[in-house]
C-alpha positions in Angstrom: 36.3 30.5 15.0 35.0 30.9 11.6 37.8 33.8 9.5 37.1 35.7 6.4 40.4 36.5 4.3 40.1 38.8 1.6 42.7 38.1 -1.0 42.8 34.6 0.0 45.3 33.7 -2.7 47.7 36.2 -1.6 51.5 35.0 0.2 50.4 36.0 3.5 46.6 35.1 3.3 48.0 31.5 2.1 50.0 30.8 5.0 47.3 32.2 7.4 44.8 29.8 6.0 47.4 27.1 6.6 48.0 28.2 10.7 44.3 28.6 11.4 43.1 25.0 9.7 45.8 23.5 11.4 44.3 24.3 14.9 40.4 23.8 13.1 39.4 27.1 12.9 37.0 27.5 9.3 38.5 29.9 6.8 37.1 31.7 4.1 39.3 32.5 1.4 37.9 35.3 -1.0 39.7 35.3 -4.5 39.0 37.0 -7.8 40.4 34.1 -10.0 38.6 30.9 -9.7 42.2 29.1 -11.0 43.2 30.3 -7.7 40.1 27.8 -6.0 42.5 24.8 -5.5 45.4 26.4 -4.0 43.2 27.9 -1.1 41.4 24.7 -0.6 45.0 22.8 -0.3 46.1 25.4 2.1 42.8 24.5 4.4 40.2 26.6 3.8 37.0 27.1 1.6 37.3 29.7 -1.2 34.5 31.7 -2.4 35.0 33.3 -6.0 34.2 37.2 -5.1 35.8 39.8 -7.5 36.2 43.3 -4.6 36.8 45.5 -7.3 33.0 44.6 -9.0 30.9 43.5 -6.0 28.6 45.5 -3.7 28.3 45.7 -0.5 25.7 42.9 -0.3 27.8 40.6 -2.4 30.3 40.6 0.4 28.1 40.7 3.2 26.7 37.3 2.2 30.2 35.9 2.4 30.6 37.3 5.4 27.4 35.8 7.2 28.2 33.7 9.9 31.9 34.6 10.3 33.6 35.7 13.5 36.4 37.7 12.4 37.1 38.9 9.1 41.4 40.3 7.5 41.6 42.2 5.0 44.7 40.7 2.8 44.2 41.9 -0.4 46.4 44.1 -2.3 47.1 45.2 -5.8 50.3 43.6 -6.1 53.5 44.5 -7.8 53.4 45.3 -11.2 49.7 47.1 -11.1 49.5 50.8 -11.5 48.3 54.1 -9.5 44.3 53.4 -10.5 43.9 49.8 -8.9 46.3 51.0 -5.6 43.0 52.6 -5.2 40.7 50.0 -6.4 42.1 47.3 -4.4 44.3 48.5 -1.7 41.6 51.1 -0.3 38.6 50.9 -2.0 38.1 46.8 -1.6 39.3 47.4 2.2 36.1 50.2 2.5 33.7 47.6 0.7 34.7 44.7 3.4 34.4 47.1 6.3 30.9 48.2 5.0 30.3 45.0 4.5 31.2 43.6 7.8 29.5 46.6 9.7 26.2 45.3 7.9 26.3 41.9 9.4 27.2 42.2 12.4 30.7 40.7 12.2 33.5 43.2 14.8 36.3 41.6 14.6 38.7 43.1 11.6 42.3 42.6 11.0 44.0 44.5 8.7 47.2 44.3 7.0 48.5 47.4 6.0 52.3 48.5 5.4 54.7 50.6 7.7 56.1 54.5 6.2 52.9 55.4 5.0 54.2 59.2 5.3 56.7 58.4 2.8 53.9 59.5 0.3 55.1 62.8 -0.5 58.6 62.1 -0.4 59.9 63.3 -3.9 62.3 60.3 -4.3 59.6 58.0 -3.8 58.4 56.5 -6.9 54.5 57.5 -8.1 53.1 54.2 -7.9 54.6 53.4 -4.7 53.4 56.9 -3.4 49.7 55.9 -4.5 49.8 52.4 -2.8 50.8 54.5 0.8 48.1 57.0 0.1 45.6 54.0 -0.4 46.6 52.2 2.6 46.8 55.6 4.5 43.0 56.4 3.5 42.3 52.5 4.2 43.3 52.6 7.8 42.0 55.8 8.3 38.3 54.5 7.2 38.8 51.6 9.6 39.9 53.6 12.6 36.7 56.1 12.6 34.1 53.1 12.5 32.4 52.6 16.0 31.1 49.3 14.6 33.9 47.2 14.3 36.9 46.3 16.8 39.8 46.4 14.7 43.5 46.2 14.6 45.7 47.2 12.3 49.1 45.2 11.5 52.2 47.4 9.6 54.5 44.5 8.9 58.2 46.0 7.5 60.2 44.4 4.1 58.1 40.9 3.4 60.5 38.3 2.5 59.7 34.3 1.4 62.4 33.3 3.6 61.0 30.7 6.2 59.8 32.1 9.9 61.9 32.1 12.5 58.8 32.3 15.3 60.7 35.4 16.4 59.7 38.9 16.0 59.5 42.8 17.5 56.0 44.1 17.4 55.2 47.1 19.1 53.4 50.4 18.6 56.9 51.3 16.9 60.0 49.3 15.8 61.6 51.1 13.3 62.5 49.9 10.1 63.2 45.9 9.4 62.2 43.0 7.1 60.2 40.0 8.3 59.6 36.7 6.9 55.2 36.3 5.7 55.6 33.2 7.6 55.9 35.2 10.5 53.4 38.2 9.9 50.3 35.0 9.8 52.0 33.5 13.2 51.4 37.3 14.5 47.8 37.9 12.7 46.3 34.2 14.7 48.1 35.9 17.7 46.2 39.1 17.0 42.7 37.1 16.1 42.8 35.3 19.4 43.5 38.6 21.5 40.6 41.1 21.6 42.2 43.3 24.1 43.7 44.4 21.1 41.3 46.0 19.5 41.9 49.6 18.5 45.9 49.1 18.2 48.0 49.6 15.2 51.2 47.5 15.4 54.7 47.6 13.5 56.1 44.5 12.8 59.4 43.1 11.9 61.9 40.3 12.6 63.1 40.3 16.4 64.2 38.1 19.1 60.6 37.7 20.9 58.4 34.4 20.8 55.8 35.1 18.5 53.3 34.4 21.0 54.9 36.5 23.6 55.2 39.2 21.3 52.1 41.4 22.7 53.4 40.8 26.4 57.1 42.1 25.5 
């Protein structure tokens, strides 16, 4: 299987690369900063320098040619403000989907985030607000497109701390942290299953087998 990652240089998209090399699938690593080249070719996979926020739709859809299955990782990242939320977080995930509608490529993964109704709370923060609106209006433009068979992944609090192969994922979990280690064990899981096309999952740390997770 041949995988496009968008924001191939992000935590997550990293250790993706690394689980889907290891068992010889090709990966396509999309990253804005060609510094950030190296790390996704030592991780396993082949990067191609493709800024979201400044390429059209044909841009991406020749880096998409040829692939089987295309996530969209990228994100704005902490530290970025209310104007690239919607750059990045939304907008990039509308360009891929175009994109990947224009070739011919179904499969889409997307990693979004979990209390995306939050948004209007008043004691959430303004930036954080936007990010849920962009990920809110991202999974929204996914969901209404007949041309692709996607799935949607809400993973709780990310942490760096290392996987523990265990997790709950379900339509709803409740609130949780999970380790990134284990939110890429669960995105193969979800790239090797189409019957899971058209699903939106929670995800956080539990006591199932990562790959008994979708049977549980």
């Amino acid at each position: 299987m041949k995988v496009v990652i968008a924001g191939g240089h992000g935590k997550i998209a990293l250790r993706l690369t690394r689980v889907l090399a290891e068992r010889d699938d090709v990966v396509v690593g999309l990253v804005r900063n060609p510094d950030h080249v190296d790390d996704v070719q030592d991780a396993g996979g082949e990067a191609v320098v493709l800024d979201l926020e400044q390429a059209t739709v044909d841009d991406v859809a020749g880096a998409l040619t040829g692939s089987d299955a295309v996530v969209f990782a990228a994100g704005a990242g902490a530290g970025s403000g209310a104007a690239r939320k919607d750059t990045v977080d939304r907008a990039a995930s509308v360009l891929l989907a175009d994109a990947a509608e224009k070739v011919g490529v179904r499969r889409f993964v997307q990693v979004s985030a979990m209390g995306l109704d939050r948004a209007d709370d008043p004691d959430v923060d303004s930036v954080f607000a936007a990010y849920l609106r962009a990920k809110a209006a991202a999974d929204e433009d996914v969901m209404g497109r007949d041309g692709l068979d996607w799935t949607i992944l809400r993973p709780g609090l990310l942490t760096d701390d290392p996987g523990t192969g265990k997790v709950n994922l379900a339509e709803h979990v409740g609130g949780g942290v999970v380790p990134r280690d284990d939110v890429a064990a669960v995105l193969a899981l979800l790239l090797d299953r189409p019957e899971t096309a058209g699903h939106i999952y929670e995800l956080v740390g539990g006591d199932t087998p990562v790959d008994e997770a979708l049977g549980a």
